[in-house]
C-alpha positions as CSV (number, residue, x, y, z in Angstrom):
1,X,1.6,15.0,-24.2
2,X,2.1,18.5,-24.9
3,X,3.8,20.4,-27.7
4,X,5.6,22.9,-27.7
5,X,4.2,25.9,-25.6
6,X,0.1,26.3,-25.7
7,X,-0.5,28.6,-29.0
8,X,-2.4,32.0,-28.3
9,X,-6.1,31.9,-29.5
10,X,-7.9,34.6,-30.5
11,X,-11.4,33.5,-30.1
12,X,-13.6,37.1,-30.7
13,X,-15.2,37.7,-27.8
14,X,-17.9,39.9,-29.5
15,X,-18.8,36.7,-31.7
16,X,-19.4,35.0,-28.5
17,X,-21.5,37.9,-26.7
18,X,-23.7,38.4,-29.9
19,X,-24.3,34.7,-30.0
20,X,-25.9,34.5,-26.9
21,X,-27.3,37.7,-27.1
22,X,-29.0,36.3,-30.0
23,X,-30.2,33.1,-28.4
24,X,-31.5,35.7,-25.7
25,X,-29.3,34.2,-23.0
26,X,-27.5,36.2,-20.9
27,X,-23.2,35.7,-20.2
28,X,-21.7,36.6,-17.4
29,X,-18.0,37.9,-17.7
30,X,-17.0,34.2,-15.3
31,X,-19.2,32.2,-18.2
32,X,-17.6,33.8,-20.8
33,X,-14.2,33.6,-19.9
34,X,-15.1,29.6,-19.1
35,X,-16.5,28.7,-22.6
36,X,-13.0,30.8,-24.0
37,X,-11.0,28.1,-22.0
38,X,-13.3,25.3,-23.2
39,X,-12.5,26.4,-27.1
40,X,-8.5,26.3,-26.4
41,X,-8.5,23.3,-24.5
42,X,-10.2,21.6,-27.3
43,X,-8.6,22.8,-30.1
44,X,-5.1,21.7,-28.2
45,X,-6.7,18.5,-28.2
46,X,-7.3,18.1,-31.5
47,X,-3.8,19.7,-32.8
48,X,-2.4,16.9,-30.8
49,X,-4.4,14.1,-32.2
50,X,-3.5,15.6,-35.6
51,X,0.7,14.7,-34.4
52,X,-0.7,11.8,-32.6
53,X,-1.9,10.1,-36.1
54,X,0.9,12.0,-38.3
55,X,-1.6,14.4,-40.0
56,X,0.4,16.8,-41.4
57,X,-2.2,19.5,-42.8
58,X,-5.5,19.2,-41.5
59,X,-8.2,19.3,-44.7
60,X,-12.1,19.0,-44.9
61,X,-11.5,14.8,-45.9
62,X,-13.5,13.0,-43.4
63,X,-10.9,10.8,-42.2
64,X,-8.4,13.4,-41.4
65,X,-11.5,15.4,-39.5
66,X,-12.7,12.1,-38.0
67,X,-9.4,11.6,-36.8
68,X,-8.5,15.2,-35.1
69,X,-11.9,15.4,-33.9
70,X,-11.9,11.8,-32.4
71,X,-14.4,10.5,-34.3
72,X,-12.0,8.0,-35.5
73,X,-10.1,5.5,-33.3
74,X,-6.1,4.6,-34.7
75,X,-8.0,1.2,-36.2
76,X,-9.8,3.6,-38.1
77,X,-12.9,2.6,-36.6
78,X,-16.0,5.1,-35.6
79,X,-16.1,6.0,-32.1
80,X,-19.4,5.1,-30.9
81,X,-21.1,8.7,-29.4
């Protein structure tokens, strides 16, 4: 189920690079470009569960978050993880 065309996501690359630079890790250019993927994919995922279960503005209450984030299944029971 997809809605709409797939937003544009500015995730800052230099927040990424410092991260790891941080952690002393180095990121190649292929790794990088992988965990930017990663980030859209998932937030698509949980914009969608937000229309799946009719949220319509996405707060810091822990149902709505356990819901987008899929910690809550649509009996409203925790997922076990």
């Amino acid at each position: 189920m997809k809605i709409g065309k797939e937003p544009t996501v500015n995730i800052n690359k230099s927040y990424i690079q410092q991260a790891f630079k941080g952690a002393k890790v180095q990121l190649s250019k292929e790794a990088e470009t992988h965990l930017i993927h990663h980030l859209r994919k998932y937030i698509s995922m949980v914009a969608l569960r937000c229309n799946r279960y009719n949220i319509k503005r996405l707060t810091t209450d822990p149902k709505l978050l356990g819901y987008a984030l899929g910690d809550i299944n649509s009996k409203g029971e925790a997922n076990a993880r």
